[in-house]
C-alpha positions in Angstrom: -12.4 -0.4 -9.4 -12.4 1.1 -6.1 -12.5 -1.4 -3.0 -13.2 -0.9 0.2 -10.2 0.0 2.7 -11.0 -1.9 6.0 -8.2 0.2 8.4 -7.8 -2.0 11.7 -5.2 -0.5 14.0 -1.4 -0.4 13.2 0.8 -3.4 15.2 3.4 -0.5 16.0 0.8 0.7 18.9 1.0 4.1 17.8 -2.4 5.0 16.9 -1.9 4.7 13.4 -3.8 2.6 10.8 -3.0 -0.4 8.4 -5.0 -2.3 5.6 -3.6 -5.1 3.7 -5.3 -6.5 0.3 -4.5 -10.1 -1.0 -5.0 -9.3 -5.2 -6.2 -12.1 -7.5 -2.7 -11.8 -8.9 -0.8 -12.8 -6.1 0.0 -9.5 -4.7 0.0 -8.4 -1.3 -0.5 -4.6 -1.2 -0.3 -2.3 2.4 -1.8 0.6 3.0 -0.6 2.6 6.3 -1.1 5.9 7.8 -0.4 7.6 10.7 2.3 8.5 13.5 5.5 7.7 12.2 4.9 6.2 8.7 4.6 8.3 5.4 1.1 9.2 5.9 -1.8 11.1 8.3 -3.6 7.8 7.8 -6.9 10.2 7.0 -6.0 12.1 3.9 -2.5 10.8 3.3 -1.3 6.8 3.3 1.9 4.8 2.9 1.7 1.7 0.2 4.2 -1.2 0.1 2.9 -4.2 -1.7 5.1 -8.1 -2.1 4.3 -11.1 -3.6 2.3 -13.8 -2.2 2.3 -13.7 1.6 6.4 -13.1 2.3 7.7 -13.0 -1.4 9.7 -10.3 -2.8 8.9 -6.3 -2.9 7.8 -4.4 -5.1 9.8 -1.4 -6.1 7.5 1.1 -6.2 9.7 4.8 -6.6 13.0 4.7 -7.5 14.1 4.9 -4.6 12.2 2.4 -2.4 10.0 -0.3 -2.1 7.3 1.8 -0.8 5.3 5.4 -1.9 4.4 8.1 0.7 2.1 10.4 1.4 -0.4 9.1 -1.7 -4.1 10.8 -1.5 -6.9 7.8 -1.4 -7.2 8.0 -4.8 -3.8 7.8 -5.5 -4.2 4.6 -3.4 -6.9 2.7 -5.6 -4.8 3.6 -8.6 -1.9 1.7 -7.2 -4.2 -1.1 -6.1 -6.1 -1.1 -9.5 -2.4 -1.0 -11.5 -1.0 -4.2 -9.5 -4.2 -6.5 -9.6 -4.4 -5.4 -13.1 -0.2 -6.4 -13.8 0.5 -3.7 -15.8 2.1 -1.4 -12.2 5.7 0.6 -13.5 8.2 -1.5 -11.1 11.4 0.4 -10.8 14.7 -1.4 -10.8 
């Protein structure tokens, strides 16, 4: 299901973009772009998602708790995976 992405500016103040997603689940999912972060914030975004409002990270590449540089579709997949429960979490 694709949602809408409401971008609002990024709190670093560097003219990049952020939008965060509460799931049904009880995942909170990131989506960022723009100077400095793993994404142009146009084409390209940076996801991190937790749960609840402060819990725990997901681990979302083997190496980190956040994926870079993901195209908008790649985006709603990730979104899609997590509210659905059945996201790959890496140990």
């Amino acid at each position: 299901m694709k949602r809408e992405l409401n971008f609002l500016p990024h709190a670093n103040g560097m003219g990049g973009v952020q939008c965060k997603i509460k799931t049904d689940n009880g995942y909170t999912i990131s989506i960022v772009g723009g100077p400095g972060l793993y994404g142009d914030g146009k084409t390209t975004f940076e996801v991190g998602a937790w749960e609840g409002d402060k819990g725990d990270w997901l681990k979302l590449s083997p190496y980190d708790t956040v994926v870079g540089h993901r195209t908008i579709a790649e985006v709603h997949q990730i979104i899609d995976d997590i509210s659905n429960g059945v996201f790959k979490q890496y140990d």
